[in-house]
C-alpha positions in Angstrom: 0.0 0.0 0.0 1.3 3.4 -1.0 2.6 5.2 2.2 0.8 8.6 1.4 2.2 9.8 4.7 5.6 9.7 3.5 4.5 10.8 -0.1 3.0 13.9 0.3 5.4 16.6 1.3 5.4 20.3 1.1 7.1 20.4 -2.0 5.2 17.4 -3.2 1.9 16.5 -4.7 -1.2 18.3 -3.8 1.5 21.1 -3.2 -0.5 23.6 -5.0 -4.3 22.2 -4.5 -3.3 22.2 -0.6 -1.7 26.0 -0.9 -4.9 27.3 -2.4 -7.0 25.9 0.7 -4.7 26.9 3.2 -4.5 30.9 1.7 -8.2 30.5 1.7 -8.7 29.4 5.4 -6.0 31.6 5.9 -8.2 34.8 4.3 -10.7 33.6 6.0 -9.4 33.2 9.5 -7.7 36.7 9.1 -11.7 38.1 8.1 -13.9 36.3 10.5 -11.0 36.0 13.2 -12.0 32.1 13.9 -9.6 29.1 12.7 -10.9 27.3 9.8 -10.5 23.2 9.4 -10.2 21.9 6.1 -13.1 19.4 5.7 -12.4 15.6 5.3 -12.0 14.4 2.1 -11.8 11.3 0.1 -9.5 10.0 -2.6 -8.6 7.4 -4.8 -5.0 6.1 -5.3 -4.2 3.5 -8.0 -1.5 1.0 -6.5 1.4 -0.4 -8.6 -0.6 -3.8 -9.0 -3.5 -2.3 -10.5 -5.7 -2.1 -7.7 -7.2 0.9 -6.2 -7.3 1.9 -2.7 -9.6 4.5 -1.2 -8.5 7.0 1.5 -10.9 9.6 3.7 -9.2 11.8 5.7 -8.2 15.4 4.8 -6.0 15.8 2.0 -3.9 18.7 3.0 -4.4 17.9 6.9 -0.3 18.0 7.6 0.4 21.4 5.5 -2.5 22.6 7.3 -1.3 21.9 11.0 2.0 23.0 9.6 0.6 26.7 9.1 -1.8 26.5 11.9 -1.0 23.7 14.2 0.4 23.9 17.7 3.9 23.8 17.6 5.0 20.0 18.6 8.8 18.9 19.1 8.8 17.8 15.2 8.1 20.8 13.6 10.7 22.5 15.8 13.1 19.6 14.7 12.0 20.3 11.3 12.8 24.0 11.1 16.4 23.6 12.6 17.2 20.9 10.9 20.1 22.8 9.4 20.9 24.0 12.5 21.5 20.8 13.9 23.5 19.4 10.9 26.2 22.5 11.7 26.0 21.4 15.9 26.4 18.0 14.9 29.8 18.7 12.9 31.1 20.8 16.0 30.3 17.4 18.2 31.6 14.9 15.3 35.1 16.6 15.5 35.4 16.9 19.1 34.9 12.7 18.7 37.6 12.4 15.7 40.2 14.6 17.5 39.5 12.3 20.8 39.7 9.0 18.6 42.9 9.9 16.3 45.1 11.4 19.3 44.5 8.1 20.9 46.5 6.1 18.1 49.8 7.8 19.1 51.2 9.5 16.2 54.9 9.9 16.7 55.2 13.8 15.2 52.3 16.5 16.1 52.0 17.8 12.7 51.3 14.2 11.5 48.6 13.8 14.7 47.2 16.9 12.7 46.8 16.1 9.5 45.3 12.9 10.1 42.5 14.8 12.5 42.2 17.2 9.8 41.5 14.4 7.6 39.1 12.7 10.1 37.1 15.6 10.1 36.8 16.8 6.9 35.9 12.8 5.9 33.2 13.1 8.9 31.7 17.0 7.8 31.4 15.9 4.0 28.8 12.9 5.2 27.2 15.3 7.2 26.8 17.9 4.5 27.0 16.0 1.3 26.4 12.6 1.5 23.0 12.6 3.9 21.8 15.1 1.3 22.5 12.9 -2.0 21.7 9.5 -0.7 19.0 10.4 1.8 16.2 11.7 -0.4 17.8 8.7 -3.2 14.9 6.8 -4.7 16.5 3.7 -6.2 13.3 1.4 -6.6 13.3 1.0 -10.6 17.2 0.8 -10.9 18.4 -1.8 -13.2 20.7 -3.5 -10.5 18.9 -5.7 -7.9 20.7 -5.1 -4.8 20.5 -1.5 -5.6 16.9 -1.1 -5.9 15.9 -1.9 -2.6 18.8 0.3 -1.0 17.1 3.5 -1.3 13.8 4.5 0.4 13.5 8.2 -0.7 11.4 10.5 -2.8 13.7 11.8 -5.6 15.1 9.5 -8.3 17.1 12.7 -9.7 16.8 16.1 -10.1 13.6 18.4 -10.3 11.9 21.4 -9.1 11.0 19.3 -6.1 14.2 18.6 -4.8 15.5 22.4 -4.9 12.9 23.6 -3.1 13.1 20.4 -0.8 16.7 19.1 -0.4 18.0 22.0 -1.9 16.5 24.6 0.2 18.0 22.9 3.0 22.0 22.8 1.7 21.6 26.5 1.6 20.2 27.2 5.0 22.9 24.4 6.0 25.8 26.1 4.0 24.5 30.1 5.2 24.4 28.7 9.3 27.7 27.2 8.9 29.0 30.4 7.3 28.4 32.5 10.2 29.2 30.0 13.1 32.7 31.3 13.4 31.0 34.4 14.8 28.9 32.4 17.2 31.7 30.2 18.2 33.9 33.2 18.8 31.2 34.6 20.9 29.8 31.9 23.2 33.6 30.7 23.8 34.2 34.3 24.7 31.8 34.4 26.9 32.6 31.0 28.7 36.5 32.6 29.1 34.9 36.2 31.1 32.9 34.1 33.1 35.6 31.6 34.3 37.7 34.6 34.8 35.0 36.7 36.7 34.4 34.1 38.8 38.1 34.0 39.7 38.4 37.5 40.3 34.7 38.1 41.6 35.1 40.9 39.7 32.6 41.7 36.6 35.0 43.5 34.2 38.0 41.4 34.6 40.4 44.0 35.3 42.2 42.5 38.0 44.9 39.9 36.9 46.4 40.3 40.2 43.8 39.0 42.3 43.2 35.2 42.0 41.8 32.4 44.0 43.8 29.7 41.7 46.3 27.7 44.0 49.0 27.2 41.3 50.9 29.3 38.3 50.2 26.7 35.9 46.2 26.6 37.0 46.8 30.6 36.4 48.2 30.4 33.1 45.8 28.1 31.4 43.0 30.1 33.0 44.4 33.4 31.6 46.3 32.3 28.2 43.3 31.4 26.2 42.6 28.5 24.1 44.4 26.9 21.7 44.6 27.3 18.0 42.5 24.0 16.6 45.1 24.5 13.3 43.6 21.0 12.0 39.6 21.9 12.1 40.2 25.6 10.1 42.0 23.4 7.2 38.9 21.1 7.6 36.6 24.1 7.6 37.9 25.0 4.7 37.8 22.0 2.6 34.2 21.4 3.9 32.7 24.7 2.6 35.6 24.1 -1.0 33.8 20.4 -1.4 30.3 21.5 -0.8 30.0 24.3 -2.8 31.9 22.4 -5.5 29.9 19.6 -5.7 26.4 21.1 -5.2 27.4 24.6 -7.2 26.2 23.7 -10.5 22.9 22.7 -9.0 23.0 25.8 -6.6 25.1 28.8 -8.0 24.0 30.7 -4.5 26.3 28.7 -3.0 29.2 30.2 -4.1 28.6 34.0 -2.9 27.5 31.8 0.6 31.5 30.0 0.4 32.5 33.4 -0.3 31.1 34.8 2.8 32.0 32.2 5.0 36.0 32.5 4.4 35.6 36.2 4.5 33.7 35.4 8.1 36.6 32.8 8.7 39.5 35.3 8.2 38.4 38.1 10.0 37.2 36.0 12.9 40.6 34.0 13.0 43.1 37.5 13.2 41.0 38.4 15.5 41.3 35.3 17.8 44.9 35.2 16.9 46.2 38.3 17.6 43.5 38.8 20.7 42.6 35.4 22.4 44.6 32.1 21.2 48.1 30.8 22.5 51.1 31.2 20.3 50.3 28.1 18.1 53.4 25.7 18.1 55.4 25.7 14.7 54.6 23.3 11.7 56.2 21.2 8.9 54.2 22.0 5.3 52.4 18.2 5.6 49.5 19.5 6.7 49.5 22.1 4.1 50.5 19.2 1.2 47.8 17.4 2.0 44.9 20.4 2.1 46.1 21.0 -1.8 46.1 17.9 -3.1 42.4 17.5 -1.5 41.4 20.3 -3.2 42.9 19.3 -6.4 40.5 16.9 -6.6 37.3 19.2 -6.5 37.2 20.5 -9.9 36.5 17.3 -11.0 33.2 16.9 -8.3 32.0 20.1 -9.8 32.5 18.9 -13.6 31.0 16.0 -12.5 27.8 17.6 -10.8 27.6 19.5 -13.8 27.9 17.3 -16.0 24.9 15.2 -14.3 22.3 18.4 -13.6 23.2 20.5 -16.9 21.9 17.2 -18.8 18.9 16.7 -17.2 15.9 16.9 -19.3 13.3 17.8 -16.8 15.3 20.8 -16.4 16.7 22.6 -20.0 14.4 20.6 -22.3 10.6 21.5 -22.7 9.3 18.5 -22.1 6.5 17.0 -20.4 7.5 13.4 -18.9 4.8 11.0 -18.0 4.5 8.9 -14.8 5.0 4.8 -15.7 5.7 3.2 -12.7 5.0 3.2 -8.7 8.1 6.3 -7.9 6.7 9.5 -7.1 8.0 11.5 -9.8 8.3 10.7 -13.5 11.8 9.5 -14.3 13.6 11.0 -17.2 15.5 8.4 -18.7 18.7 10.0 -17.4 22.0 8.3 -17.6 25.9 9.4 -17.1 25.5 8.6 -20.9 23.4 10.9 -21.7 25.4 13.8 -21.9 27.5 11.8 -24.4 24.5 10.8 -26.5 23.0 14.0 -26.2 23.9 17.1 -27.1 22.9 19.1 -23.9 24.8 22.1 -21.7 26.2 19.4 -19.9 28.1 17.7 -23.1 30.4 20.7 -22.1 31.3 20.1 -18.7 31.2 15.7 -19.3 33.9 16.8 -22.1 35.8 18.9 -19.5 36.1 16.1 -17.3 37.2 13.7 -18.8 40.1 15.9 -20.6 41.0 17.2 -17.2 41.2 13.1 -16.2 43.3 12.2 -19.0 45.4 15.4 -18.2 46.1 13.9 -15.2 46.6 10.4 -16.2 49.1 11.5 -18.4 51.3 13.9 -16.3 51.3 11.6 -13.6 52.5 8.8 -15.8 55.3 11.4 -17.3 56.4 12.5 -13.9 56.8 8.2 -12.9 58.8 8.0 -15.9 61.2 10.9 -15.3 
């Protein structure tokens, strides 16, 4: 039995039936000053095995309560969703840093890298990987074991899926471009207060007077934190990887990447020339190994390019019927396609793979030599 619950979304189907009835209540509730219920309805749905199942119930009940509803501990989850994906990196890197320093590494800058690595492997799930796979409708894919991998709504890209998935890598992506700011602020904060506590004094300008027992209990309470060197070079890569991968479908993305190393900078002179320690000195490995990741991120955005600037459902005027039980029609889109097609993304499919064979060959030279 279709799972309607699951089906209909806000971006989904019904979308625009359900929007006119809720504006109306809405006009309504604003004129008579009473709250309006949309009346029960009943529907038909045609299963995948012919038969047909009737529902009663209101139709638009969930984008109603959404609108006028009390406000219950999902739709709060809901609307800080990205939120929470941002929080969720800060906790995932406290948990590499604890896992990778407990391996033993026998030079720092090598401990580093390898957390920098950690973390920027953990934030690219978080912000790339839930977002692709999690919404992944693979029921009708050619392969077996694929097609009962993937429980979600879109089997590529549409209209639905910016203003679904794609609405929420932007809210994701502008959050995590001004978190710098809040983490410069609420660690800030935690510092005065220790320090006010110490001194009982609310402006903290009395270094003299302590109540700490020991000089080196002093110096950590008054020398400030210490420069995470590994999670800025993770930062980094995380905002480089999303925007390159998910540009082509989302150009805003780029002024947001923009903004967030602009947010990054300033925040980090500040911090360094105001409120970190002296950070220790560094061999170039860490730096080595942040360049040759981003080497590799051209070819994501050639490659995400490739795949959205071919898609008929969005450059070719064409209306697509539904044949089977996924939610929305499939297009008959391939990685071939931009090959046997002349689309905008012939361009970029051409791009990538003369950048790969690039490669290929000055690697081989440079084995050779």
């Amino acid at each position: 039995m279709t799972d309607l619950s699951r089906k209909i979304s806000h971006t989904g189907a019904l979308s625009c039936y359900c929007r006119f009835m809720i504006e109306e209540a809405q006009a309504n509730q604003k004129g008579l000053g009473i709250k309006l219920q949309i009346d029960p309805q009943s529907w038909q749905v045609t299963e995948a095995d012919g038969s047909v199942t009737t529902y009663s119930g209101p139709v638009c009940q969930d984008l109603f309560d959404s609108n006028f509803g009390t406000f219950s501990f999902g739709k709060m989850l809901s609307m800080a969703y990205s939120q929470l994906v941002v929080l969720w990196a800060v906790v995932s890197r406290l948990i590499m840093t604890i896992l990778v320093k407990r391996i033993h590494f026998k030079s720092q800058t090598t401990e580093m890298k390898w957390i920098m690595i950690a973390i920027f492997t953990s934030n690219v799930f978080n912000y790339c990987f839930v977002y692709i796979f999690g919404p992944y409708d693979s029921h009708n894919h050619n392969h077996e074991t694929l097609a009962h991998f993937f429980d979600g709504m879109y089997s590529d890209l549409n209209a639905y899926w910016h203003d679904d998935i794609g609405q929420l890598i932007v809210n994701t992506m502008h959050f995590n471009a001004y978190y710098p700011i809040i983490e410069f602020v609420i660690f800030g904060l935690f510092r005065w207060l220790a320090r006010a506590l110490d001194q009982k004094n609310f402006f903290v300008n009395r270094p003299d007077t302590t109540r700490l027992k020991t000089i080196q209990a002093y110096v950590e309470m008054y020398s400030g934190p210490e420069f995470l060197f590994h999670w800025k070079y993770a930062y980094i890569l995380n905002v480089a990887a999303v925007t390159f991968i998910f540009g082509p479908i989302l150009p805003v993305l780029f002024p947001i990447a923009l903004m967030s190393f602009v947010v990054l900078l300033v925040v980090e002179r500040l911090m360094l020339a105001y409120s970190y320690k002296r950070p220790p000195m560094y061999d170039s490995e860490v730096n080595r190994t942040t360049i040759h990741i981003l080497k590799v991120l051209p070819f994501c955005y050639l490659f995400s390019a490739a795949w959205a600037y071919s898609n008929p459902a969005i450059f070719e005027n064409e209306i697509t019927l539904k044949k089977d039980d996924s939610f929305y029609p499939r297009q008959g889109h391939s990685l071939g396609y931009s090959f046997a097609n002349l689309t905008p993304g012939t361009i970029s499919a051409c791009a990538f793979l003369m950048l790969l064979l690039m490669v290929i060959i000055w690697r081989t030279c440079k084995d050779w030599s």
